[in-house]
N, C-alpha and C positions, 0 to 999 in steps of 0.2 A: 792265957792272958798274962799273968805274969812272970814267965818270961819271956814275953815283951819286954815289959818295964823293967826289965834287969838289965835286959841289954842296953836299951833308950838309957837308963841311970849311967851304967858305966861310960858309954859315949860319952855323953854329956861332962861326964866327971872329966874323965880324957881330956877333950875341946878345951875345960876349964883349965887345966892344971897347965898342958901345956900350952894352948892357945890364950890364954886369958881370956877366954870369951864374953867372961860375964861384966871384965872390965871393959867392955869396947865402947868407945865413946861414938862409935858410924849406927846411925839411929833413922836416918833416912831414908826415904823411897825402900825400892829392892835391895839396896846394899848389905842391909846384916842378912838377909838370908842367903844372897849370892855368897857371901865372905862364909859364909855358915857351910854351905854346901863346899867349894873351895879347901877348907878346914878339912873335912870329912875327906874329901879324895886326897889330902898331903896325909892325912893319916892312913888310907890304907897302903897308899905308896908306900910310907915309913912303914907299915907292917910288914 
């Protein structure tokens, strides 16, 4: 179980640093989760 959450942290860190996710002002409907999921696939792309 926790490494899960190692992995879940570092994503997240990832998304943040270079996505700014946490500054995203799209707060509506499905949108930060679609944006969110979108994020995730440019990143393993760039991997």
């Amino acid at each position: 179980m926790r490494g899960h959450w190692c992995i879940e942290n570092r994503l997240h860190w990832v998304k943040d640093v270079v996505f700014k996710e946490d500054d995203s002002k799209i707060r509506l409907g499905h949108a930060p989760a679609n944006l969110s999921v979108l994020r995730a696939i440019a990143l393993n792309i760039l991997r």
